[in-house]
N, C-alpha and C positions, 0 to 999 in steps of 0.2 A: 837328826832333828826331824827330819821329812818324815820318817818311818813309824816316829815318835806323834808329832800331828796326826797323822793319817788315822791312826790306831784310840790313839786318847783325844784327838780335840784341844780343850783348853784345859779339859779336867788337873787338876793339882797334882802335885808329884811329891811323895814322899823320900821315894828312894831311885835309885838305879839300883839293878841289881842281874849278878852274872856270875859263871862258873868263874873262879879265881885266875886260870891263866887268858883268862880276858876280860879282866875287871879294867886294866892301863885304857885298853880299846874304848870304855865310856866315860871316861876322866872327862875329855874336855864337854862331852853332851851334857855331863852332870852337872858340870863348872857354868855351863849356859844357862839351866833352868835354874840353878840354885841349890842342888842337891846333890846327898852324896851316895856314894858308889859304896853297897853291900856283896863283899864276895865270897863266896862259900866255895866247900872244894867238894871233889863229884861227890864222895863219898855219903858229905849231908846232902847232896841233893838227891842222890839216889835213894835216901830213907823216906819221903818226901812221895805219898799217895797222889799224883795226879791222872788226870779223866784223860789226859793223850800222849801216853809213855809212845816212845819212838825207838822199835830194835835197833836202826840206824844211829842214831845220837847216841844208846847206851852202849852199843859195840865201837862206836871213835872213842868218847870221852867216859864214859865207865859208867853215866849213868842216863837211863831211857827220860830225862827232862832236862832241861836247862832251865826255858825264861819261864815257866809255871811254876815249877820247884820252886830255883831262887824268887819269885813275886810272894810265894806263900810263905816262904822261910820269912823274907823282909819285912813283910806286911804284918805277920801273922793275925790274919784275918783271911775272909775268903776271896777264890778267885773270883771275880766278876768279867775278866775280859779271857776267854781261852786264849792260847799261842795261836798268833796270828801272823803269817809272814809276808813283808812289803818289801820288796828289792833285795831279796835275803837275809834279811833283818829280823829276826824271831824275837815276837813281842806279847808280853800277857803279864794283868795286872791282876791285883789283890787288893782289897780294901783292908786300908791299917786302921783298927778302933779309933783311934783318937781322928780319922782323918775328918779335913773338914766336910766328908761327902756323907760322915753319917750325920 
């Protein structure tokens, strides 16, 4: 939640969203704000053009993005916050058309 503030403020929240075998890991932050958990597996994520691919992340988990991919998969809308990491927590958001920030 801490990493969650930090990053977004108060701004709304559509989705959580994360590679599939860490989707359990945001259950209860999603169950707090109200929202649910989108989990995609590397495969889509790694189809998925972002501006800060990571040879590290894509040599662990198979693909060079996690929280940008999965925010643009969720959202499908653009990124508007890059991966930003707070206490090792890698966080980057997407604006969904219908959200209420357009």
């Amino acid at each position: 939640m801490d990493a969650l503030r930090e990053v977004l403020g108060d701004k709304p929240i559509a989705y959580l969203a994360t590679i599939d075998r860490r989707a359990e890991e945001l259950r209860g932050v999603a169950a707090h704000v109200g929202v649910s958990v989108r989990a995609f597996t590397a495969a889509e994520l790694a189809r998925v053009d972002v501006p800060n691919p990571s040879a590290r992340t894509d040599e662990a988990l198979g693909t060079a993005s996690v929280a940008e991919a999965a925010a643009l998969l969720a959202a499908d809308g653009p990124l508007v916050i890059p991966k930003r990491t707070v206490d090792g927590i890698v966080i980057a958001a997407a604006l969904a058309p219908k959200s209420p920030l357009t």
